[in-house]
C-alpha positions as CSV (number, residue, x, y, z in Angstrom):
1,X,26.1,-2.7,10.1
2,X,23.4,-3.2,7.6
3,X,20.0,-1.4,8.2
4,X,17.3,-4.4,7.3
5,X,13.4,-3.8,7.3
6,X,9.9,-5.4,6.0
7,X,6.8,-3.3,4.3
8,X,3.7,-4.5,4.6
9,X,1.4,-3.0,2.1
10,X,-2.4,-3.3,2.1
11,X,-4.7,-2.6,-0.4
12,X,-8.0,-2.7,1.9
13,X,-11.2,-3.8,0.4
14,X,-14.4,-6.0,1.3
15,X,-14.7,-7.9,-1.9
16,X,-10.4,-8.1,-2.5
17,X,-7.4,-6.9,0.1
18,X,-4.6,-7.1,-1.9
19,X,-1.0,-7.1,0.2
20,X,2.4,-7.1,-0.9
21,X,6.0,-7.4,1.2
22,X,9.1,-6.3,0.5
23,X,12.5,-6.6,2.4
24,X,15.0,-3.3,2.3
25,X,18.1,-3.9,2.9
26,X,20.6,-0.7,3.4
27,X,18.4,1.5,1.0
28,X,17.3,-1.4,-1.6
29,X,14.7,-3.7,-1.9
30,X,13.6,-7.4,-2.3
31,X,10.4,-9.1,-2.8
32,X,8.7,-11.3,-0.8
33,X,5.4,-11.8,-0.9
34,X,2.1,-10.5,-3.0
35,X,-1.0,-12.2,-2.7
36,X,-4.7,-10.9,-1.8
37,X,-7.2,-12.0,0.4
38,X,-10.8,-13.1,-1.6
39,X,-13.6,-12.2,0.3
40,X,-16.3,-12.7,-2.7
41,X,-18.0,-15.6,-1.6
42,X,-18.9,-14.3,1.6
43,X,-22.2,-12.2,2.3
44,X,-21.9,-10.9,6.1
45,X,-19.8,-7.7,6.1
46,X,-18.8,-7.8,9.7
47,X,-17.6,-12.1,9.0
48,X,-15.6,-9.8,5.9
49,X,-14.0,-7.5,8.4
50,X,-13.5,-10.4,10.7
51,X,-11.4,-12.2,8.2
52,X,-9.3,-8.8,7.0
53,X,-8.4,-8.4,10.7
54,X,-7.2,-12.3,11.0
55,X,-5.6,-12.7,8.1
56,X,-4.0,-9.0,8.4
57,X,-2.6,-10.2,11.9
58,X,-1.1,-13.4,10.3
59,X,0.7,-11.6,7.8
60,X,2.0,-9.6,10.9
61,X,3.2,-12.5,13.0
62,X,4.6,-14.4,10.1
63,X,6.7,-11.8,8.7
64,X,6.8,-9.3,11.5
65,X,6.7,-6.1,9.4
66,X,8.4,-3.2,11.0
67,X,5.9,-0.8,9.1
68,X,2.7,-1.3,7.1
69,X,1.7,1.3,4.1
70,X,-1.6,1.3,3.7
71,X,-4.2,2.8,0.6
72,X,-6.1,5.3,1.4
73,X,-9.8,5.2,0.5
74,X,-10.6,7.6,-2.4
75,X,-14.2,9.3,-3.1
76,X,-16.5,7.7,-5.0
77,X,-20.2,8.4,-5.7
78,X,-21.2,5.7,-3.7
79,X,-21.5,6.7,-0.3
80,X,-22.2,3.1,1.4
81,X,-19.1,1.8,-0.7
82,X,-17.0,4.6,0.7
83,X,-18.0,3.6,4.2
84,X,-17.4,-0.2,3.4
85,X,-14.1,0.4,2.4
86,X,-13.4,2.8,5.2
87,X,-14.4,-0.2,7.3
88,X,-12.3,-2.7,5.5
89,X,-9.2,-0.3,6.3
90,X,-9.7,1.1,9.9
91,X,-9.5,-3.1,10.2
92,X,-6.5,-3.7,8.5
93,X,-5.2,-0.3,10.6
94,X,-6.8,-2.0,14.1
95,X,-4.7,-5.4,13.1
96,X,-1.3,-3.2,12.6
97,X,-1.7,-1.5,15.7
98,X,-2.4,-4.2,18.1
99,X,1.1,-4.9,16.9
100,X,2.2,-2.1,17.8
101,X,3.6,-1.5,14.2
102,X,4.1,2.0,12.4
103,X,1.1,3.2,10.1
104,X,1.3,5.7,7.1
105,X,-1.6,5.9,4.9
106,X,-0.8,7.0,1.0
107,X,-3.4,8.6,-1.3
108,X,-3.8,6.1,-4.6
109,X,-2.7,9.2,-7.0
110,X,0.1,9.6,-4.9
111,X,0.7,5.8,-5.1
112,X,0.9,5.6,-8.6
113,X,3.1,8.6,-9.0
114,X,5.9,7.0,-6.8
115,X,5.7,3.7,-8.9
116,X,5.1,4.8,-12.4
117,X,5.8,9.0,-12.2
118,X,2.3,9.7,-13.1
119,X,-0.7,10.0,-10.7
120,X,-3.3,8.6,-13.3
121,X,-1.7,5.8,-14.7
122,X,-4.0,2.8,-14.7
123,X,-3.8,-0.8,-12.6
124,X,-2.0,-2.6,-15.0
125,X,0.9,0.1,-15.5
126,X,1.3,0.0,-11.8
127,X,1.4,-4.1,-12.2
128,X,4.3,-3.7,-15.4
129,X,6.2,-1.5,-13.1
130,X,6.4,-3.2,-9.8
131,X,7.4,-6.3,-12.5
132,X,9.9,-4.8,-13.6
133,X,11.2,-2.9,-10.2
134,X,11.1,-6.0,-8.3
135,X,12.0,-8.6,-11.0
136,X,8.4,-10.7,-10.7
137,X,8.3,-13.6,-12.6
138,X,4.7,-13.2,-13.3
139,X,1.9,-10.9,-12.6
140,X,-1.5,-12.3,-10.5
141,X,-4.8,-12.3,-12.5
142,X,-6.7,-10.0,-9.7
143,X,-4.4,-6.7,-9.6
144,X,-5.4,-6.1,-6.2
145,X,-2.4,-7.7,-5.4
146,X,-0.1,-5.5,-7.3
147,X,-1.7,-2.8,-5.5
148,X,-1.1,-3.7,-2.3
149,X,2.7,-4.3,-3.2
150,X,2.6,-0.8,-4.4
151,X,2.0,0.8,-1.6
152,X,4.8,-0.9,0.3
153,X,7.1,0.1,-2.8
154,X,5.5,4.1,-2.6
155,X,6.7,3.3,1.4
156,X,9.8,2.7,0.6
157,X,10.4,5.6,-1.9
158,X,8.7,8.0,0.5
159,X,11.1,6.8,3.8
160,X,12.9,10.0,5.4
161,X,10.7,12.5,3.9
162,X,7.1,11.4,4.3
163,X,4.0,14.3,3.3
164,X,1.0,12.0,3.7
165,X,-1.9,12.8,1.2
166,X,0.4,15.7,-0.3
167,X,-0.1,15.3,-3.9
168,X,2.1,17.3,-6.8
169,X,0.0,18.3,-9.9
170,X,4.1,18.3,-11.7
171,X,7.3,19.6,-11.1
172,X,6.6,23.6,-10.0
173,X,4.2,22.3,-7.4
174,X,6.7,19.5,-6.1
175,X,8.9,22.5,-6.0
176,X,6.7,25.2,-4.3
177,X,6.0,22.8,-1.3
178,X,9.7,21.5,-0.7
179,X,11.4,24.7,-1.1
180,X,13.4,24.1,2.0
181,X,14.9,20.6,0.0
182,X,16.0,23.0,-2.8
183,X,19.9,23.3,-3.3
184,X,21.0,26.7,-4.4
């Protein structure tokens, strides 16, 4: 019998939320769906969070994810940002849970190291790799998008043997921290 689940991944923000689906289908995946909400034109941050909450529970109801992945917010200098995008999430993370639906948060480091293999690679190698994982046609103009998708793909990788906001400086550290996955 064939093992069939959706990813929902969210890439939370107040001025962009980037999303991305994928199906997996006995251990391989499919794409369904990126695409971002754009919440530039509006000025009211709670109307923002509103609409990241609706259109987050749409997603859900449409495609009826059986788990979301979600971006983590990162530190930045600015602390109102921060708290913005903290906001933005814990809505996105509300939506998913009214659902009843599986959460796991990934660090954006951690992110880009299960799509591209390094933790500093930049928005648009993420974008060239999910392109080439998943077969896309075309890329979007906002990258947003592409990061959301990401973090259903990092879902995906990371299913069985999840170590949320662990993050590997390179192979010794991986190593030190899973020594009971180590063959010997």
């Amino acid at each position: 019998m064939s093992k069939e689940k959706i990813i929902l991944g969210i890439d939370p923000g107040t001025t962009i939320m980037g999303f991305g689906l994928i199906k997996v289908v006995n251990k391989k995946m499919y794409f369904i769906q990126l695409n971002e909400l754009n919440l530039k034109k509006y000025n009211d941050h709670y109307l923002k969070l509103k609409l990241i909450f609706e259109r987050t529970i749409e997603l859900i109801d449409t495609h009826h994810p059986d788990e979301i992945a979600i971006e983590a917010p990162f530190y930045g200098k600015n602390v109102q940002s921060m708290l913005k995008l903290g906001r933005a999430q814990g809505v996105a993370m509300a939506a998913g849970l009214s659902r009843q639906i599986p959460i796991t948060e990934y660090l954006p480091k951690k992110i880009k190291m299960a799509i591209t293999g390094n933790g500093n690679a930049s928005k648009e190698q993420v974008a060239q790799m999910l392109q080439n994982l998943l077969d896309l046609k075309s890329l979007p103009k906002n990258l947003d998008a592409t990061d959301g998708l990401a973090a259903a793909v990092c879902h995906f990788y990371n299913s069985g043997k999840i170590n949320i906001g662990k993050g590997y400086s390179g192979w010794s550290s991986f190593v030190k921290q899973n020594e009971g996955r180590i063959k010997k």
